[in-house]
VOMAR-179049 format. One line per 8 residues: number of its first residue (from 0); their letters; for each residue x, y, z of C-alpha. Coordinates in Angstrom, 1 decimal. Example, Ala and Ser with C-alpha at 12.3 -4.5 7.8 and 13.67 -1.06 7.14 Angstrom:
2
0 = AS = 12.3 -4.5 7.8 ~ 13.7 -1.1 7.1
END
This chain:
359
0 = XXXXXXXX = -17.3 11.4 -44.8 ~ -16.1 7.9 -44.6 ~ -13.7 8.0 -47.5 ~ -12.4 11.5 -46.4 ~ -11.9 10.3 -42.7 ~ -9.9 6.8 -44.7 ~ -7.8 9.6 -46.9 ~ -7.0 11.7 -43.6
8 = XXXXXXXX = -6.1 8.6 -41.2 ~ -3.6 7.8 -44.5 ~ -2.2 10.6 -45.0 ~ -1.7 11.3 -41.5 ~ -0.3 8.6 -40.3 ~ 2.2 8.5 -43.8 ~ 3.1 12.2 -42.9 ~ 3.8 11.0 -38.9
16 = XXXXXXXX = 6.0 7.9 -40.4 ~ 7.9 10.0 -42.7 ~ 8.2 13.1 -40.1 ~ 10.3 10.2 -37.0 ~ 12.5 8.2 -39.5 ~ 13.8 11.7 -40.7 ~ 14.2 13.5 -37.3 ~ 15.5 9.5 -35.7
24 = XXXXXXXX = 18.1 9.6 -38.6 ~ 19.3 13.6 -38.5 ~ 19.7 13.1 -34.7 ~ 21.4 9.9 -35.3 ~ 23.6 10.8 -38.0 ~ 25.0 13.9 -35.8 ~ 25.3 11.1 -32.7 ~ 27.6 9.1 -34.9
32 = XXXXXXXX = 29.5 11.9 -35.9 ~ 29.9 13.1 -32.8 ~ 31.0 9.6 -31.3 ~ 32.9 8.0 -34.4 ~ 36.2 8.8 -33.1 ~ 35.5 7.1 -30.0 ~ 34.4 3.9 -32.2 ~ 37.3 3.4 -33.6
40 = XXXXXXXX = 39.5 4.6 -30.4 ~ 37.6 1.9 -28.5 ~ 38.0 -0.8 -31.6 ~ 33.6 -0.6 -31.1 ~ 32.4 -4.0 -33.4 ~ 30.4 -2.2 -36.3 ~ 27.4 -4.9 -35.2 ~ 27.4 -3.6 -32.2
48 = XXXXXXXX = 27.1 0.5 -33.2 ~ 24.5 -0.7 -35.4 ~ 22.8 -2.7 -32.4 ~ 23.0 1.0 -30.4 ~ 22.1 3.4 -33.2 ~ 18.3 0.9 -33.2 ~ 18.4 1.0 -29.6 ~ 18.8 4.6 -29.2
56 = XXXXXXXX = 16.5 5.4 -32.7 ~ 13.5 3.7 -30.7 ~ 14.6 6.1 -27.6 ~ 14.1 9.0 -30.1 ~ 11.1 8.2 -31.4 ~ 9.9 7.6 -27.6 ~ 11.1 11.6 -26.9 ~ 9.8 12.6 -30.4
64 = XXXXXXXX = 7.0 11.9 -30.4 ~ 5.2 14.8 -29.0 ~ 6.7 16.8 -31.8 ~ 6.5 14.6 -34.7 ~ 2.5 14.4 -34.1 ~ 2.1 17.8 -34.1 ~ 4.0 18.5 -37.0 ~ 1.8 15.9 -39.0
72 = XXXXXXXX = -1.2 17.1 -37.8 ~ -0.4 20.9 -38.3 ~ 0.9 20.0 -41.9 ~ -2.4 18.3 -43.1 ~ -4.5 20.3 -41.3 ~ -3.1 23.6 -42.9 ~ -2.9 21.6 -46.7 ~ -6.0 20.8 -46.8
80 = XXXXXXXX = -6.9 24.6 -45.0 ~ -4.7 26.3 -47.8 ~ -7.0 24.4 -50.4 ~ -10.5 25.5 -49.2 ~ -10.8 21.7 -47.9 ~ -12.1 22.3 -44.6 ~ -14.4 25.6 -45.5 ~ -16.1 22.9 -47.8
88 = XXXXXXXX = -16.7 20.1 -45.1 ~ -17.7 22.4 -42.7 ~ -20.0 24.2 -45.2 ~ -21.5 20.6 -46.2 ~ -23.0 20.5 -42.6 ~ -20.6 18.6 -41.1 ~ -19.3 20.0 -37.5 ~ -16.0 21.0 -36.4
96 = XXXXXXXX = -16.0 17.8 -33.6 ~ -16.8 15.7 -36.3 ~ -14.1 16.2 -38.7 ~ -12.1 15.7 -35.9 ~ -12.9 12.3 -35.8 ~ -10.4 10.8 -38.4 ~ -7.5 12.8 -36.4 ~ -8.2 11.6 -33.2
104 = XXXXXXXX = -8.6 7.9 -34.3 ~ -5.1 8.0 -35.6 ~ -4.3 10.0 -32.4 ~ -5.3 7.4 -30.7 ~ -3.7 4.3 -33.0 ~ -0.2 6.6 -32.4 ~ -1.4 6.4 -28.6 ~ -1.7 3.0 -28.4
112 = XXXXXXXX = 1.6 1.7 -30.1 ~ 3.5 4.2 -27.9 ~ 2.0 3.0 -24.6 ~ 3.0 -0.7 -26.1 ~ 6.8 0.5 -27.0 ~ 6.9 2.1 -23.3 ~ 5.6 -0.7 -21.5 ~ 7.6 -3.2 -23.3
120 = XXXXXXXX = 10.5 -2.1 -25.9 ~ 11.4 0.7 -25.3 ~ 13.0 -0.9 -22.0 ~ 14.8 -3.5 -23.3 ~ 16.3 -0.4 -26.0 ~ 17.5 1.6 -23.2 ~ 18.8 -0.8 -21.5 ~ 20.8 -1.7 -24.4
128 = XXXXXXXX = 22.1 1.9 -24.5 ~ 22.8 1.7 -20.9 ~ 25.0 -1.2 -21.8 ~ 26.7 0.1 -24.2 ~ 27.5 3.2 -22.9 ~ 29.2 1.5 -19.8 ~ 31.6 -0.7 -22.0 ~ 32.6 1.1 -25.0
136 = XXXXXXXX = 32.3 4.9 -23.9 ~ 32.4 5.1 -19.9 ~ 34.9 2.9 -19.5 ~ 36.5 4.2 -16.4 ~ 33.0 4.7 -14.9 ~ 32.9 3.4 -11.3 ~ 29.6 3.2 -10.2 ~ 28.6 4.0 -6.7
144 = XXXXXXXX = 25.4 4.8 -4.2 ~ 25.2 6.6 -1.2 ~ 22.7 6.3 1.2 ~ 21.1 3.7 0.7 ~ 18.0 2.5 3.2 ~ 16.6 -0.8 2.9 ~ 14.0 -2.7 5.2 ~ 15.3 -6.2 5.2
152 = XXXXXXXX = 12.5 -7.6 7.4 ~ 9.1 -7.0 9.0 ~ 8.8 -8.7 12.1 ~ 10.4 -7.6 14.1 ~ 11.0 -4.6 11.5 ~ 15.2 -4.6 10.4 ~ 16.4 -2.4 8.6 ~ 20.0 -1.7 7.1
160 = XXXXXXXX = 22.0 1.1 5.9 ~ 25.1 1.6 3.7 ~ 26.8 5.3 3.7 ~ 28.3 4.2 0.2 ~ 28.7 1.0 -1.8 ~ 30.9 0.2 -5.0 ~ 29.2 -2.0 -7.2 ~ 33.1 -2.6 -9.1
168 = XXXXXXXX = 34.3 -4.3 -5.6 ~ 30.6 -5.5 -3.9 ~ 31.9 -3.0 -1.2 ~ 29.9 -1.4 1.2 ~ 31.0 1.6 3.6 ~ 29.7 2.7 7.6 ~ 26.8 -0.3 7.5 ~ 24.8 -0.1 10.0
176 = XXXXXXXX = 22.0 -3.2 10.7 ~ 19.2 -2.3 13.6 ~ 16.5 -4.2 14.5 ~ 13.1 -2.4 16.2 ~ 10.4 -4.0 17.5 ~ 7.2 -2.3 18.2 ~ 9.0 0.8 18.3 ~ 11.9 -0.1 20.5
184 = XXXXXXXX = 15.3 -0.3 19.6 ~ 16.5 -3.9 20.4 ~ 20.3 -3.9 18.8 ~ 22.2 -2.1 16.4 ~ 25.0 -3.7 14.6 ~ 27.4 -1.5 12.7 ~ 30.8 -1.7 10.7 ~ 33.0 0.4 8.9
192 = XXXXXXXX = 32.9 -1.7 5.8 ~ 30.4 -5.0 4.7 ~ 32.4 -6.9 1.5 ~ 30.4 -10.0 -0.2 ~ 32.2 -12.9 0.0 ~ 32.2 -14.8 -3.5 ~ 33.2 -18.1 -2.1 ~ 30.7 -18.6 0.8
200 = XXXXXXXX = 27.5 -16.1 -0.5 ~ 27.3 -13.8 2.5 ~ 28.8 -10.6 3.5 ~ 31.8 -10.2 5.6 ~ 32.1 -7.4 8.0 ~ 34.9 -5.7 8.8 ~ 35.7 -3.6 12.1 ~ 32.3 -4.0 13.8
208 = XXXXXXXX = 30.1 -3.6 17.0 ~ 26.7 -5.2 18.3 ~ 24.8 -3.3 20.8 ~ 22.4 -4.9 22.3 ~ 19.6 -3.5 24.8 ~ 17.3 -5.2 27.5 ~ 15.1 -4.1 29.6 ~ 17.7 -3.1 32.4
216 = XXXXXXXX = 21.1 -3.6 30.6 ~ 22.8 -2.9 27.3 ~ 25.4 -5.4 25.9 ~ 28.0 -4.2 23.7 ~ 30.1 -6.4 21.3 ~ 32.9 -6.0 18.7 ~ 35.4 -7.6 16.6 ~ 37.5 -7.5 13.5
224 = XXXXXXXX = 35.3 -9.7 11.2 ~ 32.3 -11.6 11.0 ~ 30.1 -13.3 8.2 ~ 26.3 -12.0 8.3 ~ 23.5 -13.3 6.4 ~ 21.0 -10.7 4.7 ~ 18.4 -11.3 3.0 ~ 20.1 -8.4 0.0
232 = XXXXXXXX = 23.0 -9.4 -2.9 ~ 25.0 -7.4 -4.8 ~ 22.8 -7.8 -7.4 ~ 20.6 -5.4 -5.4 ~ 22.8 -2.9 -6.1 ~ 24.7 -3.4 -8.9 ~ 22.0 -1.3 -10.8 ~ 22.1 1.7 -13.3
240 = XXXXXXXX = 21.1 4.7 -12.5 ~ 18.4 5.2 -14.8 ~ 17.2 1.5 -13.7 ~ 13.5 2.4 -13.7 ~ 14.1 3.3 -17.2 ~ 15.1 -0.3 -18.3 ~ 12.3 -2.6 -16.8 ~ 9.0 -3.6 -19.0
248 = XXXXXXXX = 5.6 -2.7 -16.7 ~ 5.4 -6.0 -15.5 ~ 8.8 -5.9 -14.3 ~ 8.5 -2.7 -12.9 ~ 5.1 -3.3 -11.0 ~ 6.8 -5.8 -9.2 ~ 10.3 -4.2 -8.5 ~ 7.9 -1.4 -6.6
256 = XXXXXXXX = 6.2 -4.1 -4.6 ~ 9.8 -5.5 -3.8 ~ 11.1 -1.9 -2.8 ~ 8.0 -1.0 -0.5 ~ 8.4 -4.4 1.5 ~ 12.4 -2.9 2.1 ~ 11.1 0.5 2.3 ~ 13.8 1.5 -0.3
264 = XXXXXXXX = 14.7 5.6 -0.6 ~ 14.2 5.6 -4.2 ~ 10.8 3.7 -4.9 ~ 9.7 7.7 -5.8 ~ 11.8 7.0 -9.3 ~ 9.8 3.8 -10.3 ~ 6.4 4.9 -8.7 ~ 7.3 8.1 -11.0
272 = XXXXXXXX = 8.4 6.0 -14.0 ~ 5.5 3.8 -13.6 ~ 2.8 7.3 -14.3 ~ 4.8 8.7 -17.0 ~ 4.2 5.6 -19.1 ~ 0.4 5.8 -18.6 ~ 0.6 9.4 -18.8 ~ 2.7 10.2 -22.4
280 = XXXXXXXX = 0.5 8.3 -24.5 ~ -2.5 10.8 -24.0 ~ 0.2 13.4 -25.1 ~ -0.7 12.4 -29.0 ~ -4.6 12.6 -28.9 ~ -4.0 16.0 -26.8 ~ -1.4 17.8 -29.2 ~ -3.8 16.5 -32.5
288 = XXXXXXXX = -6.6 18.4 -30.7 ~ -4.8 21.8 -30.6 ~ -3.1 20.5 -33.9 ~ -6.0 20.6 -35.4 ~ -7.3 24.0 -33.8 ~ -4.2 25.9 -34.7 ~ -3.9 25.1 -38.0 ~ -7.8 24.9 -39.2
296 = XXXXXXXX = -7.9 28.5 -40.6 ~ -6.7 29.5 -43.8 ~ -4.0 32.0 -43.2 ~ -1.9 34.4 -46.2 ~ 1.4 33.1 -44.6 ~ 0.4 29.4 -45.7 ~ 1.4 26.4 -44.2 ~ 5.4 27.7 -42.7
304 = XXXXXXXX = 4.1 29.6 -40.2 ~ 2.5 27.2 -38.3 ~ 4.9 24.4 -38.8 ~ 7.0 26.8 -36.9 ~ 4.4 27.2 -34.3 ~ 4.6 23.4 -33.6 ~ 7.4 22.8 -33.4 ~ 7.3 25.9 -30.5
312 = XXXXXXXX = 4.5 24.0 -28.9 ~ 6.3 20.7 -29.3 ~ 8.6 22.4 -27.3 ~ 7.2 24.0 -24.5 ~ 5.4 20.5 -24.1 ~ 8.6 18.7 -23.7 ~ 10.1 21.3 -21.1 ~ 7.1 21.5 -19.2
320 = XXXXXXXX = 7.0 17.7 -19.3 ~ 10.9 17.4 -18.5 ~ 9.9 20.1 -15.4 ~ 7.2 18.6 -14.2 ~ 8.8 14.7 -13.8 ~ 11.7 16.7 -12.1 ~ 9.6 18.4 -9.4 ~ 7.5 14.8 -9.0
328 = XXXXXXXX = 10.7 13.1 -8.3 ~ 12.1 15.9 -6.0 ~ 9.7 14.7 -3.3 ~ 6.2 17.1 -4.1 ~ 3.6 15.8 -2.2 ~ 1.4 14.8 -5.0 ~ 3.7 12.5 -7.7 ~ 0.6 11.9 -10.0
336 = XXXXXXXX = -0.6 15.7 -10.3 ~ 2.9 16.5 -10.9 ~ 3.7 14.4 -13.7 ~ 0.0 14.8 -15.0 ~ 0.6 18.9 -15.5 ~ 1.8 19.1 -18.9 ~ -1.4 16.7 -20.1 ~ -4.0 19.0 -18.1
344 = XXXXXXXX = -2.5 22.8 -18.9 ~ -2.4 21.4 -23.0 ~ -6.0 19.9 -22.2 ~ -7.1 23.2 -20.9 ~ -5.7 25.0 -23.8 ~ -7.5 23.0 -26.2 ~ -10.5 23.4 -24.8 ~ -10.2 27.5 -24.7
352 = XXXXXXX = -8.9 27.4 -28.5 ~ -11.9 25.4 -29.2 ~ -13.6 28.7 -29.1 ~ -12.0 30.3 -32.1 ~ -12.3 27.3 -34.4 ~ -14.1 27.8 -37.5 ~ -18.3 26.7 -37.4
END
């Protein structure tokens, strides 16, 4: 078996190569259509369409992948099915689990560089996009965020919120600054709007009151302006939206430690983020197994048929995937199990196909 399990790693893993670079380049041949009247409106440098279109290929291959590996794996399985191949391993003694072997290892070599272009270039690409997005495409876009919670000390515990803030003008809208201690409300500062101040570093607020309680007494407080001094810079929120998306794992590790010492609102989104790149890797070894399964018996309808067929499973993985992250970052109880679904209900099915296999 050891040159057979050398010719299927090959010939898999040429099939899986040859399978992204022609999806990446149909998908990215209709994106520049679809975009090169903007290119040329927008007088886009061709270095840097050509910077984007490798940014947002390694995006692709990231969001292909579940199909690509089952459309290899479906194509040689059902070759070498439509030639009698496996009828003669499997009639040499040699079990069903172990001519899996060869597809899993290269499941498992796919696994592995996807977990390394998540966790580490993949990032950096969409962040790139991002970029260029915002300055050749969106150019009117005005980002904003509303709501924002942040915890800008512990002891005694202060926290902060901002009704809206423009990142194009560092300007913040109904701040409100209150500071607790063991429980109790000690003062709340408020304003209609904070504005950072360039020259001097520190926020400037503008129409504001400070209430401040004692034990027997409240003091109140107010003004047209006043400089305060947080801990928080615009940099803090002069991020994209899909931010999460754009750090390596190391970076993102500790931009969750940073948000759960401010008790940030949207540390679900990296804590989320953060599964889903230990999660999608397994997605390769999974789809092989059923791969594998589906396409093991000889059919009269040949190879066609079941290409079709994964692609259709490709499919419903990537919806339930797409679902699953969505109801995990709408607030369900359980994140992990939620983005974990797609991974288990594949897994199950695997196992329950295993029963028809050929022996």
């Amino acid at each position: 078996m050891k040159l057979l399990d050398k010719l299927i790693v090959r010939d898999f893993l040429k099939t899986y190569l040859f399978v992204v670079l022609m999806l990446i380049l149909i998908v990215l041949v209709l994106d520049f259509t679809e975009k090169n009247d903007t290119y040329i409106r927008n007088n886009v440098p061709t270095k840097e369409v050509l910077q984007y279109m490798m940014n947002y290929g390694l995006y692709l291959n990231n969001l292909l992948t579940p199909i690509t590996v089952f459309i290899s794996v479906i194509f040689i399985t059902s070759k070498m099915a439509g030639r009698t191949e496996i009828i003669a391993i499997l009639s040499s003694g040699v079990s069903f689990l172990r001519m899996l072997v060869p597809f899993l290892f290269s499941a498992l070599l796919i696994a592995v560089v996807s977990f390394f272009l998540n966790g580490w270039v993949l990032p950096v690409a969409t962040a790139g996009v991002s970029e260029f997005k915002e300055e050749y495409l969106d150019k009117q876009y005005q980002s904003s965020q509303q709501n924002i919670h942040i915890k800008v000390a512990s002891d005694p515990e202060v926290y902060a919120y901002i009704s809206r803030y423009y990142t194009s003008v560092n300007t913040g809208h109904d701040f409100t600054l209150e500071r607790i201690d063991s429980g109790r409300l000690i003062s709340k500062f408020s304003a209609d709007r904070i504005v950072w101040d360039t020259a001097k570093n520190t926020w400037s607020a503008k129409n504001w009151k400070l209430r401040e309680l004692e034990e027997m007494k409240e003091n109140w407080s107010t003004g047209d302006a006043i400089d305060t001094t947080l801990s928080i810079t615009p940099d803090d929120f002069d991020l994209p939206l899909n931010h999460h998306e754009t750090l390596t794992l190391p970076q993102l590790t500790n931009q969750i430690e940073i948000l759960e010492a401010r008790g940030a609102d949207n540390i679900s989104f990296y804590r989320i983020e953060k599964y889903v790149r230990f999660m999608s890797p397994f997605a390769a070894i999974l789809l092989t197994f059923i791969g594998v399964i589906v396409s093991a018996k000889k059919t009269r309808g040949g190879s066609g048929f079941k290409i079709a067929l994964g692609f259709l499973l490709a499919f419903v993985y990537i919806i339930l995937f797409l679902l699953s992250r969505t109801f995990a970052e709408a607030g369900t109880a359980y994140p992990v199990l939620a983005v974990w679904i797609p991974n288990i209900v594949f897994g199950l099915t695997g196992l329950v196909l295993y029963k028809t296999v050929p022996r």
